[in-house]
C-alpha positions as CSV (number, residue, x, y, z in Angstrom):
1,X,110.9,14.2,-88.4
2,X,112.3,17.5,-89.5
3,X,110.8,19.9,-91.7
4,X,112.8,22.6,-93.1
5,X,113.4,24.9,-96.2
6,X,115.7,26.8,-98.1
7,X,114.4,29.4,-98.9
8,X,116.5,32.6,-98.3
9,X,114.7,34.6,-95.3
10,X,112.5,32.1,-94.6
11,X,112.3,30.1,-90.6
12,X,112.0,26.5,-89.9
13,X,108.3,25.3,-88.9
14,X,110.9,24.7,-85.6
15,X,112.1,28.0,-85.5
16,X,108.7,29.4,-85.9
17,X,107.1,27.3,-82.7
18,X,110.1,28.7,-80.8
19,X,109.5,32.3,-81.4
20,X,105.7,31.8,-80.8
21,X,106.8,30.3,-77.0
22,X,108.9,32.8,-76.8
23,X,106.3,35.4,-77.4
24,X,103.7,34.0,-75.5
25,X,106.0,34.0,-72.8
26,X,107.2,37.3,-73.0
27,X,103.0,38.4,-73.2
28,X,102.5,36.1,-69.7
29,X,105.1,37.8,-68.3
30,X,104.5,41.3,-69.4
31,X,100.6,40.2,-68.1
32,X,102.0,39.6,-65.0
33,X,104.2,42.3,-64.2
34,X,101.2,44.8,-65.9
35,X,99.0,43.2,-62.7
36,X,101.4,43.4,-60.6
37,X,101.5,47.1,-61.2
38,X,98.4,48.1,-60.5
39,X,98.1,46.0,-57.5
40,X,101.0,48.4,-56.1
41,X,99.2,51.1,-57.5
42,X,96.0,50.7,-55.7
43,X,95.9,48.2,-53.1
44,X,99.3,47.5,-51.8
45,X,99.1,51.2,-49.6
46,X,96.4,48.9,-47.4
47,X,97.1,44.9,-48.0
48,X,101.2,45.4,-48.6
49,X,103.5,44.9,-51.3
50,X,103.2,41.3,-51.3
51,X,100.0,41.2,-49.9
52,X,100.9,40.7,-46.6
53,X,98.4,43.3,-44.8
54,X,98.7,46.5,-43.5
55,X,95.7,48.7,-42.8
56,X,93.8,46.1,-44.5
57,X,93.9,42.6,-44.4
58,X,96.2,40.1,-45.9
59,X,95.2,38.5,-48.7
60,X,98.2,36.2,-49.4
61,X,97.3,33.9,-46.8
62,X,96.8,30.5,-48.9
63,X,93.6,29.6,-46.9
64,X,91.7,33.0,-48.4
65,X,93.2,33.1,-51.9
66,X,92.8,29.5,-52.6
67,X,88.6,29.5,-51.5
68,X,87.6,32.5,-52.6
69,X,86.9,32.8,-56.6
70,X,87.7,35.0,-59.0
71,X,83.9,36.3,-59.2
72,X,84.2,37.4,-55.4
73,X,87.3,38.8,-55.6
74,X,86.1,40.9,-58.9
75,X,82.9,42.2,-57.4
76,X,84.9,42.7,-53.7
77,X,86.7,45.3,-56.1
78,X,84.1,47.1,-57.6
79,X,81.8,47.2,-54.6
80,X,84.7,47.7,-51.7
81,X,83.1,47.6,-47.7
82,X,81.0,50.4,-47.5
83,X,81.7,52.3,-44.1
84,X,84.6,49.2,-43.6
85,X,87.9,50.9,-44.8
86,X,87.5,49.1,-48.5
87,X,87.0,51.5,-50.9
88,X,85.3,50.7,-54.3
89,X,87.1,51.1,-57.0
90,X,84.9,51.9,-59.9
91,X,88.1,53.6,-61.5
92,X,89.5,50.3,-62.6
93,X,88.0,48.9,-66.0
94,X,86.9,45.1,-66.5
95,X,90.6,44.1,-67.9
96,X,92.9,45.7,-65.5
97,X,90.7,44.3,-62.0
98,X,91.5,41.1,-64.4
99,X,94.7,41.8,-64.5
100,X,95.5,42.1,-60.9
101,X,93.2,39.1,-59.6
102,X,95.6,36.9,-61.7
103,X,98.9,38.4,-60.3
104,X,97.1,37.7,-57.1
105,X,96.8,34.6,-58.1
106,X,100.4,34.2,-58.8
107,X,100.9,34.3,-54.9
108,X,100.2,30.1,-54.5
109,X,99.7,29.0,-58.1
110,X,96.6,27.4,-57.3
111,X,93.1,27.0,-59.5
112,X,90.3,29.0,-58.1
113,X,87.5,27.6,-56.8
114,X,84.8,27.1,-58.4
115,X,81.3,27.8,-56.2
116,X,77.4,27.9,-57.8
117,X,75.5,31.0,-57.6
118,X,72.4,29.1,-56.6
119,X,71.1,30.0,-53.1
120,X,71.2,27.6,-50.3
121,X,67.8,27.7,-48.4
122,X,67.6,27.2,-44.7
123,X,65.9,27.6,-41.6
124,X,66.7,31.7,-40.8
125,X,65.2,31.3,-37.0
126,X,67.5,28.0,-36.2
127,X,70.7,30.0,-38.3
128,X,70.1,33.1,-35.8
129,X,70.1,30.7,-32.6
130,X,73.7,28.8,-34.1
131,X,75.1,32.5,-34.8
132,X,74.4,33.9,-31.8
133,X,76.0,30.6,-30.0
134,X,78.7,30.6,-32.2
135,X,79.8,33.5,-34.5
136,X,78.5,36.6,-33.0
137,X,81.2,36.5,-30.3
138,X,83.9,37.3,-33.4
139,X,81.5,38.7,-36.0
140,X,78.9,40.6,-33.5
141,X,75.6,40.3,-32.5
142,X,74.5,41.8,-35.7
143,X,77.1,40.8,-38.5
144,X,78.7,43.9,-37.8
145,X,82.3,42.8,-38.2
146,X,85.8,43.1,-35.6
147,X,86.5,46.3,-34.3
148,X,89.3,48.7,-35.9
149,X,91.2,47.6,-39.1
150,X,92.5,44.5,-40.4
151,X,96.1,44.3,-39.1
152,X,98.2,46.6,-37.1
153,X,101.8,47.0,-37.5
154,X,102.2,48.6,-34.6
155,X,100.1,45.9,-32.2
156,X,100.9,42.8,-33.6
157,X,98.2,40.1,-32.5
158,X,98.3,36.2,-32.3
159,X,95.6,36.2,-35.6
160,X,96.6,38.3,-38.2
161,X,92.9,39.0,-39.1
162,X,90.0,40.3,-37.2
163,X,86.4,39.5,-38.1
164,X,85.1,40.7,-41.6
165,X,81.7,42.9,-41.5
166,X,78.9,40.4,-42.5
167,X,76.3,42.5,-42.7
168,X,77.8,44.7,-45.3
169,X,76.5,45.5,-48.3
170,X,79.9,44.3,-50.1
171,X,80.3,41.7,-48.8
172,X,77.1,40.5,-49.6
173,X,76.9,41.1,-52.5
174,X,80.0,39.7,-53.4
175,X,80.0,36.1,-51.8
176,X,78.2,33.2,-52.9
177,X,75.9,31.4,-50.4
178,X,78.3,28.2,-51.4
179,X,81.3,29.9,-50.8
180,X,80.0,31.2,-47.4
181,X,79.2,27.4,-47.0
182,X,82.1,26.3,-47.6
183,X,84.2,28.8,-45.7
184,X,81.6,27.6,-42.9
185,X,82.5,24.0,-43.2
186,X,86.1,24.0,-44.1
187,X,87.4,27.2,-41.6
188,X,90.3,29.3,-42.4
189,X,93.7,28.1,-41.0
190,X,95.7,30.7,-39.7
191,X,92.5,33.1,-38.6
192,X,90.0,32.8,-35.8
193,X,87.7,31.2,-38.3
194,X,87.2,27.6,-37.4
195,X,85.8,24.7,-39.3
196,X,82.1,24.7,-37.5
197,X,82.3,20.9,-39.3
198,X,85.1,20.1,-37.2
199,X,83.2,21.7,-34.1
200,X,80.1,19.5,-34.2
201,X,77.5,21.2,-36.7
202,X,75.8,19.4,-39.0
203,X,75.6,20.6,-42.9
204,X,71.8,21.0,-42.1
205,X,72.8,23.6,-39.4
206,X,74.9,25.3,-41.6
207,X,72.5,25.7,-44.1
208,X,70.7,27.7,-42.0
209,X,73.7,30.0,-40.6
210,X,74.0,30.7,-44.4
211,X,70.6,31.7,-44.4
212,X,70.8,33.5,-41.8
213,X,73.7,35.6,-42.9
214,X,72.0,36.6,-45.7
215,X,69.0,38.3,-43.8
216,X,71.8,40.5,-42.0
217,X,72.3,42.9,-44.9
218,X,71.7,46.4,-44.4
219,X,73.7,49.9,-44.9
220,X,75.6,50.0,-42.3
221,X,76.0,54.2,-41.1
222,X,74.9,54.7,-44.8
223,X,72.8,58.0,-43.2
224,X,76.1,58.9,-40.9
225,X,78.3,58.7,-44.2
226,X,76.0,60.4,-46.2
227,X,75.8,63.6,-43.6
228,X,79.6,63.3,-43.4
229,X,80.7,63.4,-47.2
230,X,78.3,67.2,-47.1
231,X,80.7,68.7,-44.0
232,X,83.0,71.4,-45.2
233,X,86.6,70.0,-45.0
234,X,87.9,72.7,-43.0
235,X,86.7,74.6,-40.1
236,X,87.5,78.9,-39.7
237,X,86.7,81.5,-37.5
238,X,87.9,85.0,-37.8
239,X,89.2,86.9,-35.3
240,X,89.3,90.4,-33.7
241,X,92.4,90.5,-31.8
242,X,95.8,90.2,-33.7
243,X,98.0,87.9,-34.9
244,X,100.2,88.1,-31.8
245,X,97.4,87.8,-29.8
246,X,95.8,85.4,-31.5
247,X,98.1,82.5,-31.5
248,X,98.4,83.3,-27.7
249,X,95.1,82.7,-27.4
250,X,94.6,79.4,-29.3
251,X,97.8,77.8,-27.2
252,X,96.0,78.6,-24.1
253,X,92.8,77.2,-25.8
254,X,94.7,73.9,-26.5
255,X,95.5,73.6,-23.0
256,X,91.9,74.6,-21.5
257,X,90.8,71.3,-23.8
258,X,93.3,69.5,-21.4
259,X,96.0,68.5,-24.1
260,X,99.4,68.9,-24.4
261,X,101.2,71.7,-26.3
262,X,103.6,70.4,-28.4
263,X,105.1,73.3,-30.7
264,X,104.7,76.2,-32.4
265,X,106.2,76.7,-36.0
266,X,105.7,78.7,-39.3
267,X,104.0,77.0,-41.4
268,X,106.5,76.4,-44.3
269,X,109.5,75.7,-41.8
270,X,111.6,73.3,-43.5
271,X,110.0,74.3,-46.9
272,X,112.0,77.2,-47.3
273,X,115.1,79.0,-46.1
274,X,114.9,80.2,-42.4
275,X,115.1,83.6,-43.5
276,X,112.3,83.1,-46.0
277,X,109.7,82.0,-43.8
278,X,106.0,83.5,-43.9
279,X,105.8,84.8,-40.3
280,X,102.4,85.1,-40.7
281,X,101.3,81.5,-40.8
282,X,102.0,79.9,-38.1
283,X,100.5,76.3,-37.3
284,X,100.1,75.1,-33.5
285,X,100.7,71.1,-32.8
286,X,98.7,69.2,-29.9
287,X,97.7,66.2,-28.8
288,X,95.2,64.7,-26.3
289,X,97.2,61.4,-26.3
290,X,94.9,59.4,-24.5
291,X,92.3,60.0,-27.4
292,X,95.3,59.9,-29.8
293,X,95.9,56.5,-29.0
294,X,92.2,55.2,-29.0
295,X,91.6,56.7,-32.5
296,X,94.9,54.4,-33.4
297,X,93.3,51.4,-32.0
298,X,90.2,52.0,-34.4
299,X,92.6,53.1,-37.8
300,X,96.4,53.9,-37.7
301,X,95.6,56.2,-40.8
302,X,94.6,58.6,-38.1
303,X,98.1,59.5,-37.6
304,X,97.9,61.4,-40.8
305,X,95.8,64.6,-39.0
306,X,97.0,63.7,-35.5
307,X,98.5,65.2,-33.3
308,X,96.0,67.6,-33.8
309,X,97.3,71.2,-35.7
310,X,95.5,74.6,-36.0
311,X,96.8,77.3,-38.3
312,X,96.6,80.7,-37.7
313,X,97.0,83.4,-40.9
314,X,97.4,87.0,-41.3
315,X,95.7,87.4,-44.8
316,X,94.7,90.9,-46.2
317,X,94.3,92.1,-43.1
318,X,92.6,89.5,-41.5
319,X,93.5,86.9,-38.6
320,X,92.3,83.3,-39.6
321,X,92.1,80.7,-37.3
322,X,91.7,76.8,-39.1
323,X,91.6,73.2,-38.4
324,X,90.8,70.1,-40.6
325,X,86.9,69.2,-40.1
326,X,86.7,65.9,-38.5
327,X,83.5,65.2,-39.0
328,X,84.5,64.7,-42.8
329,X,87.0,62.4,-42.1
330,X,84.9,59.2,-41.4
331,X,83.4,59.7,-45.3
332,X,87.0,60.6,-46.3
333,X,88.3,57.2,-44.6
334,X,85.5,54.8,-45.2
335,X,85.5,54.1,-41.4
336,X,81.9,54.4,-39.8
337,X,83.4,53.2,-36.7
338,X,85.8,56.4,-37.1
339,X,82.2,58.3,-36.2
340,X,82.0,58.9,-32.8
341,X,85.7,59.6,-32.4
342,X,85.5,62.1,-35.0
343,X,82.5,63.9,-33.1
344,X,84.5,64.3,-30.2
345,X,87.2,65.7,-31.9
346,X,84.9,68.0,-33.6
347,X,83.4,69.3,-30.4
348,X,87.1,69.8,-29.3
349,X,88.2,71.7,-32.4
350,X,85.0,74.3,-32.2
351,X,85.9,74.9,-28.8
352,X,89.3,75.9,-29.8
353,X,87.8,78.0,-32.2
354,X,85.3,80.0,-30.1
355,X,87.9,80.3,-27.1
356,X,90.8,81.6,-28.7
357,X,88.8,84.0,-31.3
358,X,86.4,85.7,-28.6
């Protein structure tokens, strides 16, 4: 049956139901392109575009969007990975972490899981023995997680995932003890997690792997971090001789530290005209490339501060000599596995320092 009216400037009951679908559709879709956009604008630099991975891992995979639930994926967001690349991102209010949860949604279309938030009790002891058999050799002997990043474009691997931290406070306090459970039972295709189901253990012994897990938690370098979020992000030295002088000096540094000399430049070549070039800031490139490419291995963001540069400055009558502080890098990054590399680098970079301003 039909309904309509007469009325001058008036719709049909019809007309009205179309133009409601129409903006409800319109809303969805503006909903979706509004997550869409802030998933470019804050995680896509680490998980890709589509999700794919980068620096981080991929979260498109159907086996980890599809069995994790909104409530993890909200409170993974707000927390991040202490000391594990993931950042927290306590900029983003309740509606827009919302918002981008549902356009990651939009990836497979699926229905979220749904897991209880009761939690599972088990025997810790007999869950240590089982982890120790069977997880640590991925996860480590402590929970600790895979070493170096999630993906990396530049080694591709067979798995596109290496082992999350379990131990970490994020983590933790993010996942369920039932979705840990089930992820435990039901594996995740297309990663080294297998179904430990499938493998022989009994729902019993899972129970207690689950209870053991969460004994692991702890804050993992949280002392390390601390101390490297108070460094300076810069080192200086002055020194005596002059700026001629100086920059020889640091170039025969560079090479006393056994690395290679790459180039010397002004500072804002290729900022400015040739002709309009400060010749009193000059930067020095280096590289040590067997640390260069072990600092890769543990995070490819590296490659933003190496090959190593030190910048010498004529300023008011004053010869400068400065490198980036590496010991604040590992807070700047997130990456407590970053820590030790960062040290080294540290210890290379005074030496530099000392030597070429004596």
């Amino acid at each position: 049956m039909r309904i309509e009216t007469n009325e001058p400037g008036s719709m049909s009951v019809a007309g009205l139901i179309v133009s409601l679908l129409l903006l409800t559709l319109s809303s969805s879709a503006s909903a979706d392109e509004h997550g869409k956009n802030l998933f470019l604008e804050n995680c896509a630099v680490c998980h890709g575009s589509s999700g794919n991975g980068g620096v981080g891992v991929p979260l498109a995979l159907p086996e980890f969007i599809d069995n994790v639930d909104d409530a993890y994926l909200r409170k993974t967001i707000h927390y991040g990975r202490p000391g594990r690349i993931m950042p927290s991102f306590s900029v983003l209010n309740d509606s827009q972490v919302t918002a981008i949860i549902a356009y990651m949604r939009s990836w497979t279309g699926n229905k979220p899981p749904v897991y209880s938030a009761d939690h599972i009790v088990g025997d810790t002891e007999k869950g240590k023995a089982i982890f120790q058999q069977r997880c640590s050799a991925c996860h480590g002997a402590n929970g600790e997680g895979g070493r170096g990043t999630g993906v990396t474009f530049s080694r591709p691997r067979d798995l596109p995932v290496l082992a999350p931290a379990l131990n970490n406070t994020g983590f933790l306090g993010s996942a369920s003890d039932s979705m840990i459970r089930e992820t435990l039972i039901k594996g995740r295709k297309g990663t080294p997690m297998v179904s430990f189901l499938e493998q022989g253990l009994s729902k019993k012994d899972i129970n207690n792997v689950v209870a053991y897990v969460r004994t692991l938690e702890h804050h993992p370098g949280a002392k390390a971090m601390k101390q490297a979020a108070a460094e300076p992000p810069y080192l200086i030295a002055e020194s005596p001789n002059s700026l001629e002088k100086t920059i020889q000096a640091v170039k025969d540094a560079v090479l006393n530290a056994n690395m290679r000399l790459i180039r010397v430049q002004n500072l804002d070549q290729g900022l400015v005209d040739a002709d309009q070039e400060n010749k009193k800031q000059v930067i020095v490139y280096s590289c040590g490339f067997n640390f260069l490419n072990e600092a890769l291995k543990v995070d490819p963001r590296v490659g933003l501060f190496l090959p190593c540069r030190v910048t010498i400055v004529e300023h008011k009558g004053k010869v400068l000599v400065m490198t980036v502080n590496p010991k604040r890098l590992s807070a700047v990054f997130n990456n407590n596995e970053l820590e030790r590399l960062c040290e080294q680098m540290h210890q290379t970079y005074t030496d530099i320092l000392e030597e070429s301003t004596l």
